[in-house]
N, C-alpha and C positions, 0 to 999 in steps of 0.2 A: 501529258495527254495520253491519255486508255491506246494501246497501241492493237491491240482488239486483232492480234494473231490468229485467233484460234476460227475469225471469220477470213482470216488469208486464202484467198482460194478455193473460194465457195467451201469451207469446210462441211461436210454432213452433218456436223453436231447441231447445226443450225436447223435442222427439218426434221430429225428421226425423233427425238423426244428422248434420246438415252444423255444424259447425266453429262458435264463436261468432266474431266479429271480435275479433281481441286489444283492438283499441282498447276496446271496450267492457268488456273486464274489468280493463283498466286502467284505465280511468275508475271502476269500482268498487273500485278502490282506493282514489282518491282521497275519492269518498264516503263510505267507510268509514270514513276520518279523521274526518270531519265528524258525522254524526249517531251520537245514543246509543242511541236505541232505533230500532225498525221502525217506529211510527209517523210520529213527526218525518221518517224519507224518504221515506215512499209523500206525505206532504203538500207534500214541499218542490217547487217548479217544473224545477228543473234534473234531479230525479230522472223527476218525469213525461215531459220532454221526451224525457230520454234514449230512455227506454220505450218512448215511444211511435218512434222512430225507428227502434229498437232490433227493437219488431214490424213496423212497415213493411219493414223489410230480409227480417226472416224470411219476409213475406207472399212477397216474389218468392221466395227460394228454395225457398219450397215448391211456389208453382207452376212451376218450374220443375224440381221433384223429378221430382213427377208427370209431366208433359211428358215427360220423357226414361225415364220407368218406362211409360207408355203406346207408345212406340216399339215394342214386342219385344212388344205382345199378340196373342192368334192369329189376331181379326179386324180385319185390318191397318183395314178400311174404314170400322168402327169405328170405330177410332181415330184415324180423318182428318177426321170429325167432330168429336171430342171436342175434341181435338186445338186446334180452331178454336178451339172456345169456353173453352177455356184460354187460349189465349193471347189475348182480350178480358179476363180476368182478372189474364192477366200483365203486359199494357201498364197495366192502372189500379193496378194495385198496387207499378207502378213509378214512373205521377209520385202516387201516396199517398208514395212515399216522398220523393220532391225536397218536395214538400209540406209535411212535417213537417218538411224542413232548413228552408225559406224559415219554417214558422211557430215553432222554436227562435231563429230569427237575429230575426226580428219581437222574441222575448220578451228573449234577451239583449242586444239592443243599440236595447233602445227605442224602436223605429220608428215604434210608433204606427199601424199599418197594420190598416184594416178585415179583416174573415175573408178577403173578396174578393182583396184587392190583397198578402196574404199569399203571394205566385205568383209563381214564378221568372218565366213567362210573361207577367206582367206589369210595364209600361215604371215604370208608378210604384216599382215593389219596387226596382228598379233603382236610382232617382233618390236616394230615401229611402234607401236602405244607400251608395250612394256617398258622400252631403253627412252623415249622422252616424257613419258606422262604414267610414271610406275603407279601412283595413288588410283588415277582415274581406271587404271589397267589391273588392278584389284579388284577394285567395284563390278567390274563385266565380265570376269574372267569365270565367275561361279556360273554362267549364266550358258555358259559354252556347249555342254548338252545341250541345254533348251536350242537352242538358236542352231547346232546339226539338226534337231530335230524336224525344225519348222523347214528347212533347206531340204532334207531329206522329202518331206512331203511336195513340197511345192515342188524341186524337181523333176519328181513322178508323174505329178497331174498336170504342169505345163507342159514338159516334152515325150513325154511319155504313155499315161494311160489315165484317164479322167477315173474318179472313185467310183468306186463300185457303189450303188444306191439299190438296195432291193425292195420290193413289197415284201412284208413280213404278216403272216395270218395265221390264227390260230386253227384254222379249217382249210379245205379247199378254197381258192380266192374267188370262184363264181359266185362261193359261198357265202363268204363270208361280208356283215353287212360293215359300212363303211368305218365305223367306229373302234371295229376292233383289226381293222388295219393301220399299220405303223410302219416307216422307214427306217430301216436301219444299213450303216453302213460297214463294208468290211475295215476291220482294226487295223488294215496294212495298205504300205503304198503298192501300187502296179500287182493288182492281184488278179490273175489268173483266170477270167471267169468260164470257161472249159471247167479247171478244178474247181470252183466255186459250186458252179451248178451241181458237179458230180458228186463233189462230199458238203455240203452247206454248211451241217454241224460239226465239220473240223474247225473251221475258221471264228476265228471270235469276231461277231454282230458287235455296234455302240450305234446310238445314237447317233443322227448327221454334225449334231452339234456336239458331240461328246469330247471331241476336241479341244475345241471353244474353248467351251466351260471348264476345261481344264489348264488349261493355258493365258484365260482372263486377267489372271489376277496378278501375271508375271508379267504381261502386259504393262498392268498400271504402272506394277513396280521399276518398270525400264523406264515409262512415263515420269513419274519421279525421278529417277534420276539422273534422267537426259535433262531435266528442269533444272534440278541443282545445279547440273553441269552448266549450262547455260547462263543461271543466274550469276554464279559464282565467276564466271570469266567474263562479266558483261561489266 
């Protein structure tokens, strides 16, 4: 029986229109083999894991739906607000997602790791996946910048200082008609907006979503192989 994880907890994939990851519906294949009825998979671990990885993925593309649907509203300034505080949402619901890999790889490869130390960010998670599960501690260890990276972000704008989102205009902004206004945000976490205001063109502008779009497709590729993982110990 279809063990149909990826609607585990109201996942978003179900409402946004953005794409499910193949991986994961091939991994519902796999499970399908497996259990006979719908209870036995909503009970089993490897299906909750799934799930639960399954909605953390969907959490960022939804906020990043939004994001890029808020771009083109009529009050640009608005939405430069908004804006901000989306993306304190998008960065936690990005390492919610590394989260949920670090606490699948905890459940399939026995690690024994407190809630705590379940954290790519942390040195123990490291120690303890390298000395019992060295194969699997391969596979994630290239990934290690990435995943400072995203922690670096997100802990700026959770505890710290929401992103800086500006109106960006090629005129005065009284001026200028709504079209050729654009948000952009500052390339650094906890920045300064004193400095900001006073030197603008020191600091390097991107796009809100410039992030993202950069880090999408590393995404999938953890998505993949939190599946294999799963599949593979299931």
């Amino acid at each position: 029986m279809k063990a149909h994880f990826y609607f585990l907890n109201h996942s978003a994939f179900r409402f946004i229109g953005v794409p499910l990851p193949q991986c994961f519906i091939e991994l519902d294949d796999k499970l399908d083999a497996i259990f006979k009825d719908f209870g036995g998979a909503l009970r089993h671990p490897s299906v909750k894991l799934a799930g639960n990885v399954c909605r953390r993925m969907a959490d960022i593309e939804l906020y990043a739906l939004i994001i890029s649907q808020l771009q083109n509203d009529k009050d640009i300034w608005k939405a430069s607000i908004i804006t901000g505080s989306l993306l304190v949402a998008y960065f936690g619901a990005c390492k919610s997602f590394l989260d949920s890999i670090s606490i699948t790889l905890n459940t399939l490869f026995n690690l024994a790791l407190s809630n705590r130390e379940q954290d790519f960010g942390k040195r123990k998670f490291w120690k303890v996946l390298q000395n019992q599960a060295p194969t699997a501690y391969s596979r994630y260890v290239p990934f290690q910048s990435f995943f400072k990276e995203i922690i670096l972000w997100r802990e700026a704008a959770i505890h710290r200082i929401t992103p800086l989102v500006v109106v960006h205009t090629p005129t005065d902004p009284p001026k200028a008609p709504r079209e050729q206004m654009v948000l952009k945000m500052v390339a650094q976490p906890e920045p300064d907006f004193g400095d900001v205001m006073k030197s603008h063109n020191d600091f390097k502008w991107i796009d809100p979503l410039g992030l993202h779009n950069q880090w999408h497709s590393t995404f999938i590729t953890l998505c993949n192989n939190i599946c294999n993982d799963i599949r593979e110990r299931t």
